[in-house]
C-alpha positions as CSV (number, residue, x, y, z in Angstrom):
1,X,50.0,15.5,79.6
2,X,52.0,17.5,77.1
3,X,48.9,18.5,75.0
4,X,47.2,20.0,78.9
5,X,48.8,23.3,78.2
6,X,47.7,23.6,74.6
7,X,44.2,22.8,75.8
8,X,44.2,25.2,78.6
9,X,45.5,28.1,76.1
10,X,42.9,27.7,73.5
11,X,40.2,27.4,75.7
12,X,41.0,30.8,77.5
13,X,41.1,32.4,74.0
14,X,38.3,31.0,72.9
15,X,36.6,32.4,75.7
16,X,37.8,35.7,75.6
17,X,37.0,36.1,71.6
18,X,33.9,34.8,72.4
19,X,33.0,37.2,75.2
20,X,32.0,39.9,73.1
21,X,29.3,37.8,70.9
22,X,28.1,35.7,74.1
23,X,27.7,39.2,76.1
24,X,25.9,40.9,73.3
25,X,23.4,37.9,72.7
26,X,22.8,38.1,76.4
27,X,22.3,41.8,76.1
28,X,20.0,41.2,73.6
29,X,17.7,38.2,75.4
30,X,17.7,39.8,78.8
31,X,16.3,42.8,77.5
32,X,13.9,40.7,75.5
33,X,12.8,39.2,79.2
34,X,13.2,42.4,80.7
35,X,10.7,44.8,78.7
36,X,8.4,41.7,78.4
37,X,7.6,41.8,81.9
38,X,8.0,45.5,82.2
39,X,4.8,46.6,82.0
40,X,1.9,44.5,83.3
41,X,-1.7,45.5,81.8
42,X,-4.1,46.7,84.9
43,X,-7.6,45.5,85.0
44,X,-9.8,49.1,85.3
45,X,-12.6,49.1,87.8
46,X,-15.8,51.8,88.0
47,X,-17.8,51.9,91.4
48,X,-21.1,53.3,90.5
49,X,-23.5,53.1,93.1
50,X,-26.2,50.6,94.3
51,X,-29.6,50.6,93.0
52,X,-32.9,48.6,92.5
53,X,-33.0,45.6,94.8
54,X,-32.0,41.6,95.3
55,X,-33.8,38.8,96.9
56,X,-32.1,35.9,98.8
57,X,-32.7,33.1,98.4
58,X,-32.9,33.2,94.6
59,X,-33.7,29.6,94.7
60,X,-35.7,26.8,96.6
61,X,-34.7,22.9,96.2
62,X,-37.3,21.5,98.3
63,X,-38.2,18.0,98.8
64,X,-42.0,17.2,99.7
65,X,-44.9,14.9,99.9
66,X,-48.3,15.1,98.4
67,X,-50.4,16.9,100.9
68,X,-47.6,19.0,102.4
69,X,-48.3,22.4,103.8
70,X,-44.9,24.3,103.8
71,X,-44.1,27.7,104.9
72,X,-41.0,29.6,103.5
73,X,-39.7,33.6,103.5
74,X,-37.9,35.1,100.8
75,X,-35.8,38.1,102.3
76,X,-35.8,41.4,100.1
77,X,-33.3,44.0,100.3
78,X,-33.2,47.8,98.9
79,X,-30.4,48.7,97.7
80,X,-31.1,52.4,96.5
81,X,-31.7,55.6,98.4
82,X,-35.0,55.9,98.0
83,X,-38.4,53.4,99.1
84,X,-39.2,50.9,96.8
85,X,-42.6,49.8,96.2
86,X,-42.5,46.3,95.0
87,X,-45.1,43.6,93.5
88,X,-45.0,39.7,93.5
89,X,-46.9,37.4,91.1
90,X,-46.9,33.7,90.7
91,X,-45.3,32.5,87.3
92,X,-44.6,29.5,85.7
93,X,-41.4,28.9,83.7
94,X,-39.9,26.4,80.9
95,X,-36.3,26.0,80.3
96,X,-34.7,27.1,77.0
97,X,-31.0,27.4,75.8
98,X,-28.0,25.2,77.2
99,X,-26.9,28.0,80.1
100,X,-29.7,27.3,82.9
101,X,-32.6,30.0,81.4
102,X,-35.9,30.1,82.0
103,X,-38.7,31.9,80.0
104,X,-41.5,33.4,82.5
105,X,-45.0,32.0,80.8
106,X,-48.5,32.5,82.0
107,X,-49.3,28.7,80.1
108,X,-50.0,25.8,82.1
109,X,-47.8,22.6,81.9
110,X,-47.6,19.2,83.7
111,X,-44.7,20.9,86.0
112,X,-46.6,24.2,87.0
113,X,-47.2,25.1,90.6
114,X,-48.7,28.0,90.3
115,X,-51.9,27.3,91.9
116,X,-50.2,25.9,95.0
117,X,-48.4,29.0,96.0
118,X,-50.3,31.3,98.1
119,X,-49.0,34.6,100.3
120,X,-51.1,37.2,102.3
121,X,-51.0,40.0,100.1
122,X,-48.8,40.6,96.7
123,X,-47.3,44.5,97.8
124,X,-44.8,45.4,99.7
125,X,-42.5,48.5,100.7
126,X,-39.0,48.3,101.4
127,X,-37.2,51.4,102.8
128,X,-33.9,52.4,101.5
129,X,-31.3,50.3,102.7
130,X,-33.8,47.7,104.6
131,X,-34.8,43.9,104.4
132,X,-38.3,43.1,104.2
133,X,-39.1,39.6,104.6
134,X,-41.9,38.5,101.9
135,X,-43.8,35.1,103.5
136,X,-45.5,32.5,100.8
137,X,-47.2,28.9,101.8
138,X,-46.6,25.7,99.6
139,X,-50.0,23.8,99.5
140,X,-48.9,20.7,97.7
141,X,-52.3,18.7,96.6
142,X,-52.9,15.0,97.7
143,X,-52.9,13.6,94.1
144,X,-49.6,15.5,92.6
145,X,-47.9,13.5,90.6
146,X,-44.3,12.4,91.2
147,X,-41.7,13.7,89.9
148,X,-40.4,17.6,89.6
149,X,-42.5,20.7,89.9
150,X,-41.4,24.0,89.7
151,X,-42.5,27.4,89.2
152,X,-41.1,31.0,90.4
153,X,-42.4,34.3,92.5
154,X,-41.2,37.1,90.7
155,X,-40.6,40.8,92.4
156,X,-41.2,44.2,90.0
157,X,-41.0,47.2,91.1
158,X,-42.7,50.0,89.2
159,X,-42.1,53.8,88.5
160,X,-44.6,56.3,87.0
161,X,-44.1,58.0,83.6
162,X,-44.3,61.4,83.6
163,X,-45.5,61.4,80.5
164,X,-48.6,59.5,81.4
165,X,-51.0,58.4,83.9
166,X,-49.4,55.1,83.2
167,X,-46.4,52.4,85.1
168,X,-43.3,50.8,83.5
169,X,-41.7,48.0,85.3
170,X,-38.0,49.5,86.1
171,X,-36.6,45.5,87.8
172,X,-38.0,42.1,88.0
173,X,-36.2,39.6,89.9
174,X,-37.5,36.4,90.1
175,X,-36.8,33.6,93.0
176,X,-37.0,29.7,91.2
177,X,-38.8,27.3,93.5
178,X,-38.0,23.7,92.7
179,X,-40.2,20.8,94.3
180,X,-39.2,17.2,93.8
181,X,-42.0,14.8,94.9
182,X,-41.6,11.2,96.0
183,X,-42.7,7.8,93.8
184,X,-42.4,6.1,90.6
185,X,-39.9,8.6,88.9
186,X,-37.9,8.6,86.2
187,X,-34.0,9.5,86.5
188,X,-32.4,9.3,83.1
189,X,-29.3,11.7,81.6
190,X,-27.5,11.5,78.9
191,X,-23.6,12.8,78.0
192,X,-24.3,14.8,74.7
193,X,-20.7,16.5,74.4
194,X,-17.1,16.6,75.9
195,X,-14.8,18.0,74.4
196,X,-12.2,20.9,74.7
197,X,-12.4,24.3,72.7
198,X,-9.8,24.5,71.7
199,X,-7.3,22.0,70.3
200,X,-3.8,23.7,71.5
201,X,-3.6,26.4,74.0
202,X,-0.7,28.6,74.3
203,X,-1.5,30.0,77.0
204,X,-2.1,28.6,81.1
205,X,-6.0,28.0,81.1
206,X,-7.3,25.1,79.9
207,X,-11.4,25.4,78.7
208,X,-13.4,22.2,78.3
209,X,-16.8,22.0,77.6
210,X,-19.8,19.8,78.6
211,X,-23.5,19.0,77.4
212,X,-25.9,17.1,79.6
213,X,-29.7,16.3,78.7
214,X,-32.0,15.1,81.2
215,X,-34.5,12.6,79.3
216,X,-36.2,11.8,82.7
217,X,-39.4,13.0,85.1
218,X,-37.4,15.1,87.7
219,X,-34.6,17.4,88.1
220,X,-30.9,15.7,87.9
221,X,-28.0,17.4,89.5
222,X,-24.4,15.7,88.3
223,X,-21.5,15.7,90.5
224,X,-18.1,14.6,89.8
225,X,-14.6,15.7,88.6
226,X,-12.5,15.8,85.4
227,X,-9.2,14.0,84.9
228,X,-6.4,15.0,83.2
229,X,-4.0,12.9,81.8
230,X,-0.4,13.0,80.8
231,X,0.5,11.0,77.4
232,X,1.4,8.1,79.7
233,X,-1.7,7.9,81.6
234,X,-0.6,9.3,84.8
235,X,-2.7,11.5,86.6
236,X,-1.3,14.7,87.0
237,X,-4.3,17.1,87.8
238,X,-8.4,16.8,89.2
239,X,-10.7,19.4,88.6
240,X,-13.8,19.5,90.4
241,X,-16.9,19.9,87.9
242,X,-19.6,22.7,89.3
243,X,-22.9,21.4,90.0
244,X,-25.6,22.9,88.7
245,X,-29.8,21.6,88.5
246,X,-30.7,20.5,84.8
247,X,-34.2,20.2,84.4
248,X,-36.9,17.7,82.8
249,X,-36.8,17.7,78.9
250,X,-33.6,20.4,79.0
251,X,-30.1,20.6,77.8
252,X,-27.3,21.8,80.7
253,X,-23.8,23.3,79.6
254,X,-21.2,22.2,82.2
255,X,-17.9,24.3,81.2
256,X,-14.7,24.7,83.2
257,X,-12.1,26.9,83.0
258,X,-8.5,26.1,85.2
259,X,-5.2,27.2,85.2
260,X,-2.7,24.7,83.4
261,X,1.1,24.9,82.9
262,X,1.7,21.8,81.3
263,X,3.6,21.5,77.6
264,X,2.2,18.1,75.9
265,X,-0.1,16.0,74.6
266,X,-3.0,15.8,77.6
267,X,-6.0,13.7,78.1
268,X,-9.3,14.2,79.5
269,X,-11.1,12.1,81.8
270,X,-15.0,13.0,82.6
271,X,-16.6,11.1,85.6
272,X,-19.8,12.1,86.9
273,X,-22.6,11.0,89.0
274,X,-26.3,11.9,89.6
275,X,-29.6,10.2,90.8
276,X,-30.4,8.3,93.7
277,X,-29.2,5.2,92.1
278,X,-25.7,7.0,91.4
279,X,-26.2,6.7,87.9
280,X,-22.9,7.5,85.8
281,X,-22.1,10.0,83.1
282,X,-18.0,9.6,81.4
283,X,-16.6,10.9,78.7
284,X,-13.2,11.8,77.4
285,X,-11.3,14.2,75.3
286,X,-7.8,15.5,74.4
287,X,-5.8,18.9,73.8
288,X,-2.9,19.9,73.1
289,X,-0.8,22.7,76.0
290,X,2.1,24.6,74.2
291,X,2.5,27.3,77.6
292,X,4.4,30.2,75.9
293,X,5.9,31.5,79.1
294,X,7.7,27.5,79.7
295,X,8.5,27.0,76.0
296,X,10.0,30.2,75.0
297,X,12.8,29.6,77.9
298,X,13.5,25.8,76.2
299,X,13.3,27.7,73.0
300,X,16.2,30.0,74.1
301,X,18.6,27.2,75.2
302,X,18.1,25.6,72.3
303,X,18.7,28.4,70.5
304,X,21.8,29.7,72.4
305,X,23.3,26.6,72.2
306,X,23.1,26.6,68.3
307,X,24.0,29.8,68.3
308,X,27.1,29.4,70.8
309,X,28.1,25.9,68.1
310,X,27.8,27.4,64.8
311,X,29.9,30.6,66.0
312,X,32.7,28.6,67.7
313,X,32.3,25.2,65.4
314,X,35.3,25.1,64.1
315,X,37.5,25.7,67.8
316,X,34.9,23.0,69.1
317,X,35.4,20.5,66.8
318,X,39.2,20.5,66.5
319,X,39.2,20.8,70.5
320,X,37.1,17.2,70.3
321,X,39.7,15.8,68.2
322,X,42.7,16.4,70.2
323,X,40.9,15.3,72.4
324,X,40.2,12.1,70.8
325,X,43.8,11.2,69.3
326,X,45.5,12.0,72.4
């Protein structure tokens, strides 16, 4: 009881010498924290105005049976100030790249359908800020084979050179038809790559990336979610993965991008689905998350609190062992 005093009186002046060198390092950290957030960087924006023209639907999934007549409208909007003259064509198309491309190609191959798309007339006018609708007929032949098809109506619109008698194409848009016909098919993808791009992150997004092939006779379309994992296998997050078509004899780049604020060693847990059948694709992967904005915080208390024992070490300690001998 007799050392409570002598306690209590070196504890208030350690805490009044201290006050100085506790209030200037918290000068010093605030301001840190202060500036930091002081000035947030604006995303700039130009509004230009609307020109040229879109078509809706840019795609057709249709499903169909040898000998099938179909009927179908593409809608076509201007979107200038001015009438646009417009021209459709029939093309065929073959996949390239990893991202979903296609390659217009007058060639013929075992997927075309250009000889079973047939509209009225190929021209068309659309006044400034109108929708035309352009109609087209499917005439699917009694001996197709099963499996995918596909092949795309492509818009241009024209101007002419002043130069010359001559027209350059000024826009093309193209609308992708995809026909899946019933029968013997063949449904068969394969998980090429998952992994993330990065091995730490230091800052709250998280990027993974995905290859799919499709080895098969028709168009696949994998479904599913990613997992991630804490280091003790818990769940702590799902991420829905996009869907998007991947087509005979192609490569298909699945890549998401989410927000993550987790500091630690994370796994990655791939489960997807496609097919009929529900075939399944799985994979796994693991990063590194090191969020800046959670660390530095951690980093500062464990900083302060070195700071606030090497400066006042030597009260501390012999504090601790009056305390201890009573």
């Amino acid at each position: 009881m007799l050392l409570l005093p002598y306690i209590s009186e070196m504890l208030t002046n350690f805490m009044l010498k201290s006050m100085k060198k506790i209030f200037i390092i918290s000068s010093i950290v605030f301001g840190i924290l202060f500036f930091a957030g002081m000035f947030p960087v604006y995303a700039q924006t130009n509004d230009t105005d609307k020109k040229g023209f879109s078509i809706s639907p840019p795609s057709f999934d249709i499903n169909a049976k040898p000998g099938d007549h179909l009927n179908n409208i593409i809608k076509v909007e201007n979107l200038s100030k001015e009438p646009i003259a417009l021209t459709a064509r029939v093309q065929n198309f073959l996949p390239f790249g990893d991202e979903g491309q296609v390659s217009l190609t007058d060639n013929e191959s075992l997927y075309s359908i250009n000889s079973w798309v047939k509209f009225l007339s190929p021209n068309l006018v659309v006044q400034p800020g109108q929708v035309a609708l352009f109609s087209f007929s499917l005439d699917i032949p009694v001996d197709a084979q099963p499996g995918s098809n596909y092949g795309a109506i492509v818009f241009s619109s024209e101007q002419a050179n002043s130069d010359s008698k001559a027209t350059k194409v000024v826009q093309e848009i193209a609308s992708i038809i995809l026909i899946r016909l019933p029968g013997d098919v063949v449904e068969q993808a394969k998980l090429i790559n998952f992994k993330s791009d990065k091995d730490t992150y230091t800052e709250p997004k998280v990027k993974l990336n995905t290859l799919i092939q499709n080895s098969g006779s028709v168009l696949v379309k994998p479904t599913g979610s990613i997992d991630i994992l804490d280091i003790f296998g818990n769940k702590i997050q799902t991420i829905p993965v996009t869907s998007k078509n991947i087509l005979p004899n192609s490569n298909r780049a699945y890549d998401e991008e989410f927000g993550f604020e987790g500091i630690g060693f994370f796994k990655a847990r791939l489960n997807l689905s496609y097919g009929e059948n529900l075939k399944t694709l799985s994979g796994e992967t693991s990063f590194v998350s090191l969020y800046t904005q959670r660390l530095i915080p951690i980093i500062l208390l464990i900083g302060g609190a070195i700071v606030f024992y090497v400066v006042l070490r030597k009260r501390i300690n012999k504090a601790i062992r009056i305390i201890i001998k009573g």
